[in-house]
C-alpha positions, 0 to 999 in steps of 0.5 A: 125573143124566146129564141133568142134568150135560149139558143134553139137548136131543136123546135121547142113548142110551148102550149097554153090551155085556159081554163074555166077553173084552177081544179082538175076534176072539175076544170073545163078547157076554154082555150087552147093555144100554140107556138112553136119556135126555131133558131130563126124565131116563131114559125107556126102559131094556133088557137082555137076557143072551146065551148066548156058546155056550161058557164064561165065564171066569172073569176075565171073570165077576169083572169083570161079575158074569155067569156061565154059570148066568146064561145058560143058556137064552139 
């Protein structure tokens, strides 16, 4: 595990965003997503799914997994 490989002696936290798109100025957030670790291992984890408020493509859908049905109500 992470912690293990890299000898925490501080909280790291990693996040992860899913996009419905690799460009900045026109990429909408679909999912955001965290952990964060300590020396004992991973002690919180959350996520959560975004309308983007249009389509997601559907390159974009291969690549994540996340496709509109999975935001609606977001």
């Amino acid at each position: 595990m992470i912690h293990e490989l890299l000898h925490l002696d501080k909280p790291l936290f990693i996040l992860d965003i899913e996009a419905t798109s690799l460009d900045v100025k026109e990429a909408r957030i679909v999912e955001l997503a965290f952990q964060r670790w300590e020396s004992t291992g991973m002690t919180k984890e959350w996520q959560t799914r975004i309308n983007p408020g249009g389509p997601i493509p559907a390159p974009a859908s291969k690549i994540h997994g996340i496709f509109d049905a999975d935001v609606v109500g977001k």
